[in-house]
C-alpha positions, 0 to 999 in steps of 0.5 A: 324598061329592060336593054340588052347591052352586049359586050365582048373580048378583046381580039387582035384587032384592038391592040394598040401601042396603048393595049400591047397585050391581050387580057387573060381568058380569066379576065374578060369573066371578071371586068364583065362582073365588074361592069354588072356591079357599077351598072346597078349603082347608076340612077335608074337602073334597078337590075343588071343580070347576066346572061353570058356576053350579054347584061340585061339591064332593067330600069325604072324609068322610060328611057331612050338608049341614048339616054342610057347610053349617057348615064353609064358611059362614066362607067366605062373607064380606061381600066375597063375598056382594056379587057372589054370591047361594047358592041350595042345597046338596044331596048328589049 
C-alpha cells in the first residue's frame, strides 16, 4: 500500500513560549530527511521517498491510515516537531 504523509515549515502561527523561534530555512531540509529515515526503520514500511514537502510511504501490509498514523507517531518527537508541522496522511 502506498500513503502520502505531507509535512510543512513552521510559520508564526506556531510559535509557543515553548518554540519562541523559527527554524533555519536550512532545517526544515534536514529534519524532513530525518523524518524519511526513521519512518523506513518502522514495521511495515518498506520504502518512504521524497518528493518535496510530501513523503511517500510504502508499506507491505494492507493497513488503514490509522492504523499507520499509530505506528509512526512514536517517531514524531518533541525535537522533530519544533522544525516540522504534519498536515494529513492519506492512502494513495
Amino acid at each position: 500500500m502506498i500513503f502520502i504523509l505531507k509535512m510543512r515549515p513552521l510559520n508564526e502561527k506556531d510559535l509557543t513560549a515553548s518554540n519562541p523561534f523559527l527554524p533555519e530555512d536550512d532545517d526544515y531540509d534536514m529534519y524532513l530527511r530525518a523524518l524519511q529515515k526513521d519512518l523506513t526503520q518502522i514495521d511495515g514500511i518498506t520504502e518512504v521517498t521524497q518528493n518535496n514537502s510530501s513523503l511517500c510511504i510504502e508499506t507491505n501490509e494492507a493497513l488503514s491510515e490509522d492504523e499507520l498514523k499509530r505506528r509512526i507517531k512514536p517517531v514524531f518527537t518533541e525535537s522533530l516537531m519544533s522544525n516540522l508541522r504534519f498536515v494529513s496522511l492519506v492512502k494513495s
